[in-house]
N, C-alpha and C positions, 0 to 999 in steps of 0.2 A: 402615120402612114405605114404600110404595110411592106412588110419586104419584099413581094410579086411586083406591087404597084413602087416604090422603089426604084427597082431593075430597069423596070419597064421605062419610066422617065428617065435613067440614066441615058439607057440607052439611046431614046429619042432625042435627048440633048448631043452626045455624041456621033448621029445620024448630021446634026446640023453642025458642031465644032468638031475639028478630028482629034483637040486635044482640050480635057480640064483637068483642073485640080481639086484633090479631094477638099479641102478647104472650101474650095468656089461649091462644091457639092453640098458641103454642108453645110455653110450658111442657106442654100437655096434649099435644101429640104428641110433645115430647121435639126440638123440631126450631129451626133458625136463624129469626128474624124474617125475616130476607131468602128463606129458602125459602116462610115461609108467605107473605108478599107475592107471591112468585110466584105460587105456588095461588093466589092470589084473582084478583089479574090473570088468568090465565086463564080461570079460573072466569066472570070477571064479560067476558070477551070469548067468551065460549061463549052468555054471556047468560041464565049459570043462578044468578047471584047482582047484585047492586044494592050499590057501593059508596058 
């Protein structure tokens, strides 16, 4: 999966729960905890999520 497309479902998932954990993220996209920390970090330096 791509890291736009990533982002994107994070986000969508968070739209619906106001809180996950990166674990519950990565087992649902199949991906390292250390990748999903990235996505967030970016994410939340984009200023489109709140950690």
């Amino acid at each position: 999966m791509l890291t736009e497309e990533r982002h994107q479902k994070i986000l969508q998932l968070l739209d619906q729960k106001s809180v996950v954990k990166s674990q519950e993220l990565a087992n649902l996209f199949n991906a390292s905890e250390s990748t999903i920390r990235r996505d967030l970090q970016e994410l939340e330096d984009a200023n489109l999520l709140e950690r």
